[in-house]
C-alpha positions in Angstrom: 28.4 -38.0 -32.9 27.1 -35.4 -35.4 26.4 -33.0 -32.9 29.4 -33.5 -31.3 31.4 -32.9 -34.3 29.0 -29.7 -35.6 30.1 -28.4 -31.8 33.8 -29.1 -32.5 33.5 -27.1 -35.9 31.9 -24.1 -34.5 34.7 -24.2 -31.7 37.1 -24.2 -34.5 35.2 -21.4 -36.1 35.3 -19.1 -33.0 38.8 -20.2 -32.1 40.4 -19.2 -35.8 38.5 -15.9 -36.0 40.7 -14.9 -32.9 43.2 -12.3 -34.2 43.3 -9.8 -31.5 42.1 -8.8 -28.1 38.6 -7.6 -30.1 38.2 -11.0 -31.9 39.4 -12.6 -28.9 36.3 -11.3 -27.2 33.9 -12.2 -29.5 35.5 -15.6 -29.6 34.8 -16.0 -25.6 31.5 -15.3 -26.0 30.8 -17.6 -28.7 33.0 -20.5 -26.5 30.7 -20.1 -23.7 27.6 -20.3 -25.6 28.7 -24.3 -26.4 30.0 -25.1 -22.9 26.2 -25.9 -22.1 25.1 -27.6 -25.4 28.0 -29.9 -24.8 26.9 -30.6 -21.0 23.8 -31.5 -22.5 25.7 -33.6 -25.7 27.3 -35.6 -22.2 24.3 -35.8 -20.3 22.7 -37.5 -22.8 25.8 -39.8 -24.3 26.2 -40.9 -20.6 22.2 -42.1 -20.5 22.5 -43.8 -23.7 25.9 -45.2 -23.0 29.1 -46.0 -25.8 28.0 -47.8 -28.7 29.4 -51.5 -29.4 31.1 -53.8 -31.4 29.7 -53.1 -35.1 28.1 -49.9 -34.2 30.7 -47.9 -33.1 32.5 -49.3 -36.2 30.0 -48.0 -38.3 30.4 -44.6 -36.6 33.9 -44.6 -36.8 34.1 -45.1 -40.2 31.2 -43.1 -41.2 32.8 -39.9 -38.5 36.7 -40.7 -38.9 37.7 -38.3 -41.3 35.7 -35.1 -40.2 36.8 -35.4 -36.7 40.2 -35.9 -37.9 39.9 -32.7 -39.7 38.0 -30.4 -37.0 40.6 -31.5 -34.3 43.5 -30.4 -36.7 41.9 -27.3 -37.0 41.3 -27.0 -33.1 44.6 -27.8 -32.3 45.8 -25.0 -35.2 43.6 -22.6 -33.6 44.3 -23.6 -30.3 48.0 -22.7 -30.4 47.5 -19.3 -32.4 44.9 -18.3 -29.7 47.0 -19.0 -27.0 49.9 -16.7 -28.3 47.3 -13.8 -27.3 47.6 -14.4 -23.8 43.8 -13.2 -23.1 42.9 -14.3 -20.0 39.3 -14.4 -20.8 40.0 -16.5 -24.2 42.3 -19.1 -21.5 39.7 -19.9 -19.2 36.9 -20.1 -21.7 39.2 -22.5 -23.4 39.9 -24.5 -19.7 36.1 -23.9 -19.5 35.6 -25.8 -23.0 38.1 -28.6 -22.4 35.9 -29.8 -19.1 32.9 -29.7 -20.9 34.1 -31.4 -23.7 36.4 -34.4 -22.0 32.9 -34.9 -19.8 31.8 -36.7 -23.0 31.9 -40.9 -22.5 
């Protein structure tokens, strides 16, 4: 899950430095860079399976907050990025989104 989340906060990162159509680009490249790291993240989630009953309590509680946080700021970032209709910066983004909802 920590991996996960450290994933989510550098998509945040690249996503909220994305200004303009030159930041946009740097934000691409920086998006595709984690599409494999977070194949791998559901490669190996999917061989080790969900956690259960008092485990994934523990990692909810322990995980709740920060992931509440990094998805606000995904979502924020998400919308302003959008607004800049970059085609690349879209289908990075789709890109992104299949990777990540791969994850059990």
């Amino acid at each position: 899950m920590d991996d996960t989340l450290g994933l989510m906060e550098q998509l945040a990162g690249f996503l909220e430095k994305a200004r303009d159509a030159s930041s946009a680009s740097q934000a691409v490249d920086g998006i595709k860079n984690l599409v494999p790291e977070f194949d791998k993240i559901a490669d190996r989630s999917r061989a080790v399976g969900k956690p259960s009953g008092e485990m994934a309590q523990d990692l909810q509680k322990k995980f709740d907050q920060r992931r509440t946080r990094v998805l606000q700021r995904i979502n924020t970032a998400t919308e302003q990025a959008r607004t800049l209709n970059e085609a690349a910066l879209l289908e990075a983004l789709e890109a992104i989104g299949k990777s990540w909802s791969a994850i059990p």
